[in-house]
MARVOPA-257386 format. One record per residue (C-alpha): x, y, z. Coordinates in pm, whole numbers, plus 50000, padded with zeros to 5 digits. Layout:
XYZ...
//
This chain:
420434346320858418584372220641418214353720341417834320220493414644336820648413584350220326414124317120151411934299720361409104326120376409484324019981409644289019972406294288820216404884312719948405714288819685404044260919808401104277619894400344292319566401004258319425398784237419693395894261019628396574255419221396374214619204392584217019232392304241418922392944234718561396394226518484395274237318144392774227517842393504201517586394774215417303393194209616880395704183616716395534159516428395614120916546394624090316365392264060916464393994028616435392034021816155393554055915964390454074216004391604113116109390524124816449391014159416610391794161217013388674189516974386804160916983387794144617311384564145217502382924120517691379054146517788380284164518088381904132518262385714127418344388284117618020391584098818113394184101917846397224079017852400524080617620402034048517567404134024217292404173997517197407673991917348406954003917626406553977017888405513995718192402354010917934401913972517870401343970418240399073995718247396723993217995396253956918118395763964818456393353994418346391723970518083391013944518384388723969718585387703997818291383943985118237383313988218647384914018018603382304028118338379994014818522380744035418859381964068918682381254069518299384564076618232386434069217876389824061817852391544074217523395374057217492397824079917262400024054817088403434072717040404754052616791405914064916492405064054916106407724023216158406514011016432402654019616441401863991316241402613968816606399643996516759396473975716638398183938916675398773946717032395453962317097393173936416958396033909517074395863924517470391723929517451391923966317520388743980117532389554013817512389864043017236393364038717073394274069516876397874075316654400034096516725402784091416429404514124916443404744132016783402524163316808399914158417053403014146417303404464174717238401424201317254400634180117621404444181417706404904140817737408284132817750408254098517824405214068417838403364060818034402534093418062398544100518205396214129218201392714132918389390424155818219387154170818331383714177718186385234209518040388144194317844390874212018178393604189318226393354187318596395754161218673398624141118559400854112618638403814099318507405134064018499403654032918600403794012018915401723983419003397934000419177398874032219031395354024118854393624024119163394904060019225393834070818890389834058818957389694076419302390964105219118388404101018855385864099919086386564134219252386554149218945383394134518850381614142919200383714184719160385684176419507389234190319520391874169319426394464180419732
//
């Protein structure tokens, strides 16, 4: 009876610490080499968007639920512009075979979005994606303070409110 006691009091602990957590940095975005679609070389350093909320999605092309997503996203991101100023930067995890299907499918779908390469894998790794659709909200400071992973159908909508706390600093509990 002991230990069940002290399991609960330590699970209580647990999720405690970790309620109090979601509303701080998960952590910041690390430096990695990417590639624009068009080959140009682009550092994650450089993710910024002046102070205002950054979503960051990893996706594939053969990935359908990412399909999904990016189209539904696509369908509202200027409003969502509009309302929050946020930019949307997708992380194509395709490799050198298949990257060549990245800028056909962008231009093909209308994506208005940032598309950056990443061939080798290292950006997925350094944000510990395991599998697309994998996404990332990121504050004014470059903190990952949120993620998600997979894709249902209005899992956009969850992503804008979340946007929009982060824009206005409310707590994301």
């Amino acid at each position: 009876m002991k230990k069940f006691f002290l399991l609960i009091i330590a699970i209580f602990a647990f999720g405690t610490v970790f309620s109090q957590n979601e509303t701080k940095a998960l952590f910041k975005l690390p430096s990695v080499n990417l590639k624009t679609i068009n080959g140009e070389p682009f550092n994650t350093k450089d993710i910024s968007n002046d102070g205002k909320p950054v979503l960051i999605t990893f996706w594939a092309t053969w990935c359908k639920p990412c399909m999904k997503e990016h189209d539904a996203i696509n369908d509202v991101y200027e409003e969502w512009v509009d309302e929050t100023g946020v930019k949307l930067y997708a992380i194509s995890i395709d490799n050198a075979r298949s990257s060549n299907r990245v800028m056909p499918t962008v231009n093909g779908r209308g994506w208005e979005f940032t598309v950056l390469l990443d061939q080798n894998g290292d950006f997925k790794r350094a944000m510990n994606v395991n599998v697309p659709p994998h996404t990332f909200v990121v504050n004014g400071k470059g903190e990952v303070v949120w993620q998600h992973v997979g894709y249902l159908d209005g899992d956009e909508e969850e992503y804008i409110e979340i946007v929009e706390k982060v824009e206005k600093g409310e707590p994301l509990n």
